[in-house]
N, C-alpha and C positions, 0 to 999 in steps of 0.2 A: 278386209278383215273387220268383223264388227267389234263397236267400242263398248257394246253394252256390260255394264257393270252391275250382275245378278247377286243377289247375297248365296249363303251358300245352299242353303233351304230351297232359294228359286230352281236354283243349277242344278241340284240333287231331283228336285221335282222333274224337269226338263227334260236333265238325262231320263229319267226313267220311262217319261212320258215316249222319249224316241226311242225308247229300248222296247218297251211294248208295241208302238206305232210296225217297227222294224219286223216284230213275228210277225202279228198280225194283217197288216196291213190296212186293216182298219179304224176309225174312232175309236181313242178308247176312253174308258168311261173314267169317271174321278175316283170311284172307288178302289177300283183296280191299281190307281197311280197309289190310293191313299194305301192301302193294304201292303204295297210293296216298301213304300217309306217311312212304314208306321208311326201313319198320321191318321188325324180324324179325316174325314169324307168333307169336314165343313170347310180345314182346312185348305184342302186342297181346291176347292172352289173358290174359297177367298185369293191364294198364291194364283188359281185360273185367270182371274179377274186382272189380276195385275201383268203377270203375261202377255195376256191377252191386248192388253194398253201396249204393252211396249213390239207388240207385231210378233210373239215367239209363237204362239199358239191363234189358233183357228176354232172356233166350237161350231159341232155340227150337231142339229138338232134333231128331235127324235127319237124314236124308240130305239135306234140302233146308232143314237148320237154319239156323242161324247167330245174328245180332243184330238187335236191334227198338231203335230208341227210345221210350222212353215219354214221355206227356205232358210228366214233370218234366226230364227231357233240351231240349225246348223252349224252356221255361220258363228253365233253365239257359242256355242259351245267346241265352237274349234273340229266341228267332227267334218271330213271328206264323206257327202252322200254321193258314191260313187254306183252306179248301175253292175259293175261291172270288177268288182274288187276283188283280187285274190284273196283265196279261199285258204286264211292259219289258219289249220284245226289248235281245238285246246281241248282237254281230258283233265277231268276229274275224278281223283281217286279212280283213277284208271278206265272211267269212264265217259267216252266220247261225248262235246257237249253241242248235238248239232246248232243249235241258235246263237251260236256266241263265236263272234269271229275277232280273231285279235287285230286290232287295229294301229298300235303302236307298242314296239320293246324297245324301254330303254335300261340299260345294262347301268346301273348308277355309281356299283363300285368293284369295280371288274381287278383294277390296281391292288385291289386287295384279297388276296385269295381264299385267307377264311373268313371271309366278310364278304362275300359278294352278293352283289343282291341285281333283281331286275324288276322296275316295274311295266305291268301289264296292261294297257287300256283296252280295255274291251268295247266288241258292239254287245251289247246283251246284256242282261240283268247281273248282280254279284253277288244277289241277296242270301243266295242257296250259299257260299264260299264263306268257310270256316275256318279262324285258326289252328295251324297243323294241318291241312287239307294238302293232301297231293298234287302238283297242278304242272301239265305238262303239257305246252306248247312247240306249236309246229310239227315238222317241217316248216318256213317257211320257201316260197316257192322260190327267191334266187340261189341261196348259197345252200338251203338245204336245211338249216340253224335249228335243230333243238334244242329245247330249255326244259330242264325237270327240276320240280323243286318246291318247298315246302311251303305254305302262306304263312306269310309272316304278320299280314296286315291288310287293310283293305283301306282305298279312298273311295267313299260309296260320291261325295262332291260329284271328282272327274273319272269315275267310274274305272279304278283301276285299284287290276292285284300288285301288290308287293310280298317278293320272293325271293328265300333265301335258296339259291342255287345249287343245289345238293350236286348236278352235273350236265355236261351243254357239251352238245356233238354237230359237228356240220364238215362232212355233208352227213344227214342224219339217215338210212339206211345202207342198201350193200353196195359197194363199189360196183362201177359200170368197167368189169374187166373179162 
């Protein structure tokens, strides 16, 4: 587990940096990070630099340069880069959002029924997700668990929705009878 202690500007950079990394699979460039974070471009080159000291990021040079995250950037940011990770769909406002796969649900107040909320960490950007937005997770692939429900909030930091629960079915389609 890495100890490294990111402010929360680095972490949000980061994240976004491996959220983009993740479609693309390419370098991506600082403006792209900066555009998503709305930050200046100079910005984000200054936060690169220091990254870059602490081993989170890689710069690749060139016309089709830009930024890599390396393994400790991962690590850092607590995310499982798995090969091979099942596939939570998530939908917004009813529609599918291929590049965004949920990574963790945590159910925060489940003991409370008109209060229940869950949050969302996502692989994928958040930036498009708006308060009031519809946001409907899963199936996930063991018990089946859908989650539908309203945003309530967003933590752009650790890259995740918060969700007031409107309704949660598992196993979420038709019975195998």
């Amino acid at each position: 587990m890495s100890s490294i202690e990111l402010t929360p500007s680095q972490k949000n950079i980061l994240q976004e940096l491996v959220n983009l990394y993740r479609e693309s699979e390419n370098a991506v460039k600082g403006e792209d990070i900066a555009e998503k974070v709305d930050r200046n471009p100079g910005t984000i080159r200054n936060q690169m630099q220091s990254l870059k000291a602490l081993q989170l990021v890689e710069g690749v040079p060139g016309p089709k340069g830009g930024y890599k995250p390396t393994a400790t950037a991962y690590d850092a940011l607590q995310i499982q880069d798995m090969d091979k990770a099942a596939d939570v769909p998530l939908a917004h406002n009813g529609e599918d959002i291929p590049d965004a796969n949920v990574e963790e649900i945590d159910l925060t107040s489940v003991h409370h029924p008109e209060l229940c909320r869950a949050e969302i960490k996502l692989q994928g950007s958040i930036a498009d997700f708006h308060e009031g937005d519809t946001i409907t997770v899963g199936p996930t692939p063991l018990s089946k668990l859908q989650i539908i429900g309203s945003l309530e909030g967003k933590d752009d930091t650790n890259n995740k929705l918060i969700l007031t629960i409107d309704d949660m079915r598992a196993p979420a389609g038709d019975p195998e009878h």
